[in-house]
VOPA-196628 format. One record per residue: residue number from 0; residue in one letter; x, y, z of N, C-alpha, C in turn. Coordinates in steps of 0.02 Angstrom, whole numbers, plus 32768, in hexadecimal, padded with zeros to 4 digits. Each point is the difference from the previous one (the first is absolute). Example, Ala and Ser with C-alpha at 12.3 -4.5 7.8 and 13.67 -1.06 7.14 Angstrom:
BEGIN
 num residuo n.xx n.yy n.zz ca.xx ca.yy ca.zz c.xx c.yy c.zz
   0       A 8294 7EE4 8186  7FD3  803B  8000 802D 803C 8000
   1       S 7FEE 8035 7FDC  802A  803B  8003 7FD9 8037 8025
This chain:
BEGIN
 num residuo n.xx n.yy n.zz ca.xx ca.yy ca.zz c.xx c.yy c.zz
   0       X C7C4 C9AC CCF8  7FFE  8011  7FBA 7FBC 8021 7FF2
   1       X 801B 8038 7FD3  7FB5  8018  7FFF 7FD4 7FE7 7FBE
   2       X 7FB1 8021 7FF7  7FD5  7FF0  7FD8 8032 8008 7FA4
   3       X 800C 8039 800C  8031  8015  7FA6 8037 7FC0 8014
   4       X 8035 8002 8018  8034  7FCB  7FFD 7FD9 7FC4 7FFC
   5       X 7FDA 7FDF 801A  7FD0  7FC1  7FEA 7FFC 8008 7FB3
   6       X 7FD4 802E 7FF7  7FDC  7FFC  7FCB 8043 7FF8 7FB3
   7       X 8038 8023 8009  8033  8001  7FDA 8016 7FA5 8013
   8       X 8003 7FE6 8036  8032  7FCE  7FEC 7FCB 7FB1 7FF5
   9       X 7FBE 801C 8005  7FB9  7FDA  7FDB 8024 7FF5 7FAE
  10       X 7FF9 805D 7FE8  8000  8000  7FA4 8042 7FDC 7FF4
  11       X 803A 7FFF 8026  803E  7FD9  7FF7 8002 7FBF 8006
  12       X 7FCF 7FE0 8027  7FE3  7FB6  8008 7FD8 7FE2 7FC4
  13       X 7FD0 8041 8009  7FCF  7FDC  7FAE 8029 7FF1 7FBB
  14       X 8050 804A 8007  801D  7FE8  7FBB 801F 7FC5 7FF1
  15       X 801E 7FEC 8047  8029  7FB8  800D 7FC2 7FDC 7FE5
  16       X 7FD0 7FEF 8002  7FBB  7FDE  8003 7FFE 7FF1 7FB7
  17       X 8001 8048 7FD1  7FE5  8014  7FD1 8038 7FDB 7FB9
  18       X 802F 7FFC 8019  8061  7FE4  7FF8 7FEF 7FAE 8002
  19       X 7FC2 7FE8 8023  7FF3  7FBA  7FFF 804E 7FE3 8031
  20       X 7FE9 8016 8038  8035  7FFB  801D 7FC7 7FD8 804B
  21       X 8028 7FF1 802C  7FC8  7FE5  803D 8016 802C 8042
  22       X 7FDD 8004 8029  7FFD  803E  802D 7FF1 7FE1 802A
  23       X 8015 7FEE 803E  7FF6  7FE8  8049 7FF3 8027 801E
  24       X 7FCE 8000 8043  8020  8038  802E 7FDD 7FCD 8042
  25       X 802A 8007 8044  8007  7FE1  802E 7FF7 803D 8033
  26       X 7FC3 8004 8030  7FF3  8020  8033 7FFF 7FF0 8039
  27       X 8004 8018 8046  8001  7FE9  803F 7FB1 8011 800A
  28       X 7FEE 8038 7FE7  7FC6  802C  8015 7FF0 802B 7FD0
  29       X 7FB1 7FF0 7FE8  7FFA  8036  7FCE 7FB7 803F 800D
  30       X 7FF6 802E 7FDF  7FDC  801C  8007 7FF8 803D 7FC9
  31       X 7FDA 8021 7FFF  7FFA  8025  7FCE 8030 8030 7FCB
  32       X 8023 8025 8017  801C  7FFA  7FBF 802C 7FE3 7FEB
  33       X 8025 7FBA 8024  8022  7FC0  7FE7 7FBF 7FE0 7FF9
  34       X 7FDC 7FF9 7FF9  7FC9  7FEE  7FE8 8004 7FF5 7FB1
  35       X 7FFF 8038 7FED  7FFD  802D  7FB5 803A 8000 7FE5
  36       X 805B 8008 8030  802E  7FF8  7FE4 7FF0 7FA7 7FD6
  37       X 8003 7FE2 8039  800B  7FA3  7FF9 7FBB 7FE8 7FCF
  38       X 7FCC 802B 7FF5  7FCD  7FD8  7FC4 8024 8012 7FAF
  39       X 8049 800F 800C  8025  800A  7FA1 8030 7FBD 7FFA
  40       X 7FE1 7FE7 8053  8042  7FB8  7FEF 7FC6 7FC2 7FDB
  41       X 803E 7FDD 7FE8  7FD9  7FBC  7FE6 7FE7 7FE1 8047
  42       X 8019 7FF8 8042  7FF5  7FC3  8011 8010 8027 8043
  43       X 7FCB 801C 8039  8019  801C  804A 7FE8 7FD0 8036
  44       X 803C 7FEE 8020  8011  7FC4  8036 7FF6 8045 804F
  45       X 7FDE 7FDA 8023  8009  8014  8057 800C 7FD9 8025
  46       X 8013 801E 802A  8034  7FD9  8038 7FBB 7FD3 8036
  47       X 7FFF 7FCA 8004  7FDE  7FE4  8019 7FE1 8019 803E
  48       X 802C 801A 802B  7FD5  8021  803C 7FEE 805F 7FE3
  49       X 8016 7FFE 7FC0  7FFE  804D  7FE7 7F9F 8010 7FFF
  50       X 800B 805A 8009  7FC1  8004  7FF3 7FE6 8025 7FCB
  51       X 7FB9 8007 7FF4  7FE4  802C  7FC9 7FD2 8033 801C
  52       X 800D 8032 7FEC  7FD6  8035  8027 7FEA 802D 7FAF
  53       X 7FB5 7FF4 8003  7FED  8028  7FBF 7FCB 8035 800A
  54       X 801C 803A 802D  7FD3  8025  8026 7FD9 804B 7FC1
  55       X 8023 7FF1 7FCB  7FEE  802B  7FCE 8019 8058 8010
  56       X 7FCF 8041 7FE0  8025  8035  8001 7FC1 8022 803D
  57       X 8031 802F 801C  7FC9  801D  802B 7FDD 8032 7FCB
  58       X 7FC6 8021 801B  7FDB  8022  7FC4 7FCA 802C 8041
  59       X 8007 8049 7FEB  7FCA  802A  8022 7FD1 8001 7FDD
  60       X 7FC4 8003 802C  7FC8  8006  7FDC 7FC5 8032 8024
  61       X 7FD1 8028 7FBB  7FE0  8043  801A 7FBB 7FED 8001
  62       X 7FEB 8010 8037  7FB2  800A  8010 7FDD 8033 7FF6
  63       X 7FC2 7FF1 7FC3  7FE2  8049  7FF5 7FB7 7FFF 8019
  64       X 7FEC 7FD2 8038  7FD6  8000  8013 7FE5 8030 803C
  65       X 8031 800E 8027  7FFD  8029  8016 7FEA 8058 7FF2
  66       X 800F 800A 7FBE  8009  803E  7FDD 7FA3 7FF6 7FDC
  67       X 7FF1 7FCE 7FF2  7FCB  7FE9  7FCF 7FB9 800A 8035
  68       X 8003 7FE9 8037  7FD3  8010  8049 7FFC 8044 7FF6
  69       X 803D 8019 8013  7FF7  8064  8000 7FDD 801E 7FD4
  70       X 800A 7FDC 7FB8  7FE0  8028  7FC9 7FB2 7FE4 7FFF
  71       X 7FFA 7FB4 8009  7FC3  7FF3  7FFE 7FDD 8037 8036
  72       X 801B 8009 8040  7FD5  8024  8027 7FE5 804D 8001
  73       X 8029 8020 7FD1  8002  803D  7FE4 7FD8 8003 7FD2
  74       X 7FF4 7FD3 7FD4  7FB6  7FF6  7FD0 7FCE 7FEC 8017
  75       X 7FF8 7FFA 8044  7FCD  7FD8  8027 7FDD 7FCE 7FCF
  76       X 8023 7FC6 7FF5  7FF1  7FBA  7FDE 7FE0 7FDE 803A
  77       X 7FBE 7FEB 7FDF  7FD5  7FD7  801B 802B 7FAF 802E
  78       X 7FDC 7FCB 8015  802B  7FC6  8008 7FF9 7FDB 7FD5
  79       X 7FD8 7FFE 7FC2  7FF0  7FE5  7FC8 803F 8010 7FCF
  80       X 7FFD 804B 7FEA  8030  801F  7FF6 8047 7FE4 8013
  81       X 800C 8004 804E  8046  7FF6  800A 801B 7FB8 8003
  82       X 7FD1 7FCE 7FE7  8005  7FD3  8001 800F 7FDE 7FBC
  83       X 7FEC 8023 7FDD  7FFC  7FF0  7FB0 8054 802C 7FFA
  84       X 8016 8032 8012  8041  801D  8006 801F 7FD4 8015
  85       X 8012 7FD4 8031  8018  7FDC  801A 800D 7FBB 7FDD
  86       X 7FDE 7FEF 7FE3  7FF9  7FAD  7FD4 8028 801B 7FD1
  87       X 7FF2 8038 7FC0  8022  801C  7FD3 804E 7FF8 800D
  88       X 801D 8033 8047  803F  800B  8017 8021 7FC4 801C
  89       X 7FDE 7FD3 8003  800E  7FA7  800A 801B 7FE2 7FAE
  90       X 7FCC 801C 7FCF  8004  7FCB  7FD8 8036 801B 7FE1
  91       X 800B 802E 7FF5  8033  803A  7FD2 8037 7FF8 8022
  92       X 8013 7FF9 8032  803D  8001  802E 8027 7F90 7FF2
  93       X 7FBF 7FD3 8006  800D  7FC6  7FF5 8019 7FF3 7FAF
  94       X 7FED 8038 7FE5  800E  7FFE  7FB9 8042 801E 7FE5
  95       X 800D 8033 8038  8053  800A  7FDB 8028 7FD5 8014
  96       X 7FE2 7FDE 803B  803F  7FC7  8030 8001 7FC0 7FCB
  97       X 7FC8 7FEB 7FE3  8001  7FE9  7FD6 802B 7FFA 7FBD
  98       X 8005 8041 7FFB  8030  8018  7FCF 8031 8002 7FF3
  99       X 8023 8021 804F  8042  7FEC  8009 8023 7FBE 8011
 100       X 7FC1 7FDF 8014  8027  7FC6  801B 7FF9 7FD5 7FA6
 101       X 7FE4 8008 7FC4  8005  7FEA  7FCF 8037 8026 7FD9
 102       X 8017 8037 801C  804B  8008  7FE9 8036 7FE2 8017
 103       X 7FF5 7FF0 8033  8034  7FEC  8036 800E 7FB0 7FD6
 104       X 7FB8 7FF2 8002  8016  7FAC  7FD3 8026 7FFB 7FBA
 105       X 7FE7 803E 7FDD  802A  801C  7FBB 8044 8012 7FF6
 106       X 801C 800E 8054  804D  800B  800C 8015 7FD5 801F
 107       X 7FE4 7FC4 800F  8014  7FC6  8032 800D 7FE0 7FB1
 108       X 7FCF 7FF6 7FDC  8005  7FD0  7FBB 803F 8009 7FCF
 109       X 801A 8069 7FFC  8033  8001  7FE4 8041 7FEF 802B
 110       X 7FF5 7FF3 8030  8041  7FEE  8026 7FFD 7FBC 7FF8
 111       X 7FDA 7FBD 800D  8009  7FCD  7FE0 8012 8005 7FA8
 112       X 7FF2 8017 7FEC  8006  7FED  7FC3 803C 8032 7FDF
 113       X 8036 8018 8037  8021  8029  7FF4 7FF6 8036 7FBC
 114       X 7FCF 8025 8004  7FF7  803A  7FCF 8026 8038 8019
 115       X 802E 8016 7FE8  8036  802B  7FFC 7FBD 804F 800C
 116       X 7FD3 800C 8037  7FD8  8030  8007 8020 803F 7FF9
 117       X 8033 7FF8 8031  802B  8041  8023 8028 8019 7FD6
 118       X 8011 7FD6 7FDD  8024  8025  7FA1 7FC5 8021 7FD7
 119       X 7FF0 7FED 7FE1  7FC9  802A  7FC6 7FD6 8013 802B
 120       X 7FD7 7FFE 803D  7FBC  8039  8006 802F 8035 8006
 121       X 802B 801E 8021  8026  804D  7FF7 8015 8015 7FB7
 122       X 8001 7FCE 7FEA  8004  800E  7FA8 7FC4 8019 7FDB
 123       X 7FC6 7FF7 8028  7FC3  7FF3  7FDF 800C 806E 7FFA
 124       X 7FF3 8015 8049  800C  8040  8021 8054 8021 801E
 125       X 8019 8005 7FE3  805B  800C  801B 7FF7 803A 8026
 126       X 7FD6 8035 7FF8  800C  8039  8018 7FCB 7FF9 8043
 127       X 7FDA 7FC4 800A  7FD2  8004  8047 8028 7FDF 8038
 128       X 8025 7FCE 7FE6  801A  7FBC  8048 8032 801C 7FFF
 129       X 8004 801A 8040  7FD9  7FE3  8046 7FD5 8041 8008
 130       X 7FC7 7FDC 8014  7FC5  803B  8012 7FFF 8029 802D
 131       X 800C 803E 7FF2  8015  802D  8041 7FC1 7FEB 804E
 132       X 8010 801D 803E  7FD7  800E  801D 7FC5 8010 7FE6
 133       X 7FF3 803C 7FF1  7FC4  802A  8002 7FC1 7FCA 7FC7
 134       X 8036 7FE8 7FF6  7FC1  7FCB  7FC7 7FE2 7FD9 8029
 135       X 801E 7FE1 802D  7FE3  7FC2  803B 7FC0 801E 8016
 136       X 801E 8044 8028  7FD2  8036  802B 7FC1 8010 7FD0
 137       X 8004 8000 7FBF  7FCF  801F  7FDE 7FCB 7FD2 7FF9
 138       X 8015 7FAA 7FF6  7FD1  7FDF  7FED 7FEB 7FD2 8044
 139       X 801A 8018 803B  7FDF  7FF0  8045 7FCC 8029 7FFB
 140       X 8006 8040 800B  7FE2  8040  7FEC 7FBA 7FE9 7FD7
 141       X 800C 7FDC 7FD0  7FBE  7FF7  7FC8 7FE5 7FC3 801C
 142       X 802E 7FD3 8007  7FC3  7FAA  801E 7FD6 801C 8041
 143       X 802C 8027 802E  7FD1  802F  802F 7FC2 8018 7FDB
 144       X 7FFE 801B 7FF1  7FCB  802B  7FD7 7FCB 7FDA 7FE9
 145       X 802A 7FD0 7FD2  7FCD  7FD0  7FD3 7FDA 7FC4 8043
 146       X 8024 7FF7 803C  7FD6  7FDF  8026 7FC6 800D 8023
 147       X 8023 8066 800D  7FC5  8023  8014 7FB5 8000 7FEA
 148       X 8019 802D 7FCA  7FD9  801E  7FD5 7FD7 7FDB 7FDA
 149       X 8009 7FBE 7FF5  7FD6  7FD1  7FDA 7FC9 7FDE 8013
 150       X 801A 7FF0 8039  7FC1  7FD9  8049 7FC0 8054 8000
 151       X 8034 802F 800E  7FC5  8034  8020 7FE3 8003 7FC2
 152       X 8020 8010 7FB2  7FC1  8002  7FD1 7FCE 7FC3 7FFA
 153       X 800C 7FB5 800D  7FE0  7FD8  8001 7FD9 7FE9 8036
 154       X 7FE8 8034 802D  7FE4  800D  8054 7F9F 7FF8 7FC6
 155       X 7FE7 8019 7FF5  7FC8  7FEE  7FDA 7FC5 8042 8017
 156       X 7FC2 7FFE 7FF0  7FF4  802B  802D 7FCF 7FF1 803F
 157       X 8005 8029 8023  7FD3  7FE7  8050 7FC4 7FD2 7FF4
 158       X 8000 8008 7FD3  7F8D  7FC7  8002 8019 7FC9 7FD4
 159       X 802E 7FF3 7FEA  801E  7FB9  7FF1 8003 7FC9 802F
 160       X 7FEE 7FC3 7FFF  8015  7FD2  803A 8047 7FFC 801F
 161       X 8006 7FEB 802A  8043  7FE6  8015 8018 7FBB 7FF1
 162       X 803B 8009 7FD1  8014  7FB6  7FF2 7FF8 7FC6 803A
 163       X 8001 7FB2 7FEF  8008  7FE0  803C 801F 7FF9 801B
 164       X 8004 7FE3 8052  8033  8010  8026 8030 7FBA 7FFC
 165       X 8038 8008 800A  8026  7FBD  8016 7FFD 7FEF 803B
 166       X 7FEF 7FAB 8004  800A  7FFC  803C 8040 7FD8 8026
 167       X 8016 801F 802E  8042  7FE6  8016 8014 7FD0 8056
């Protein structure tokens, strides 16, 4: 069964739910997206030798450090310099993860608390959802940029000290 068929016979579970009705569900083996189907039941039983596997979503992820070296070296940035670039592109980078992972808790919270999300935010915008491609591409495109470009303006200039070092 796939992710959409889950997700349809979830909103058909929550209405039984919603009906004040009681919802069992009995697994041999569960895992992610019976995971998510079986959290709309009142009450999910496993099979005693059954297992749980909660390996989450796979997720690519981009390195702009590589790209950030090149440019530092093309400005010939001091090690003071490329070091102060470097803490910046640390802290800015720990800060969107931050971010997202404080959304992530904001969509974990409307799913406990069943907030009907997936109805009204496309209401909010009818003519955007679902976000084409080129929108994804555009704002990879910009967190690129903004990871770049922010460290190198915050590089300082050469007769500045060098922040301290960590030690590891």
């Amino acid at each position: 069964m796939g992710w959409a068929q889950m997700q349809e016979l979830r909103s058909a579970l929550v209405g039984l739910r919603k009906a004040n009705k009681d919802v069992y569900c009995y697994l041999e083996e569960i895992g992610g997206g019976l995971y998510q189907l079986a959290s709309a039941a009142s009450k999910i039983c496993i099979a005693p030798a059954g297992g749980l596997d909660l390996t989450g979503m796979h997720v690519e992820t981009a390195y702009f450090k590589g790209l950030l070296d090149k440019i530092a070296a093309s400005r010939s940035l001091n090690a003071a310099q490329k070091a102060r670039t470097e803490n910046n592109g640390v802290l800015l980078a720990a800060g969107l993860i931050a971010g997202e992972a404080l959304i992530g808790l904001l969509f974990a919270l409307f799913a406990v608390i069943e907030v009907p999300y997936e109805q009204w935010l496309p209401g909010l915008l009818p003519s955007v959802f679902p976000l084409p491609f080129l929108v994804s591409t555009l704002v990879f495109v910009l967190v690129g940029y903004v990871l770049i470009r922010t460290p190198l303006n915050n590089a300082g200039r050469p007769e500045d000290p060098a922040p301290p070092s960590a030690m590891m």
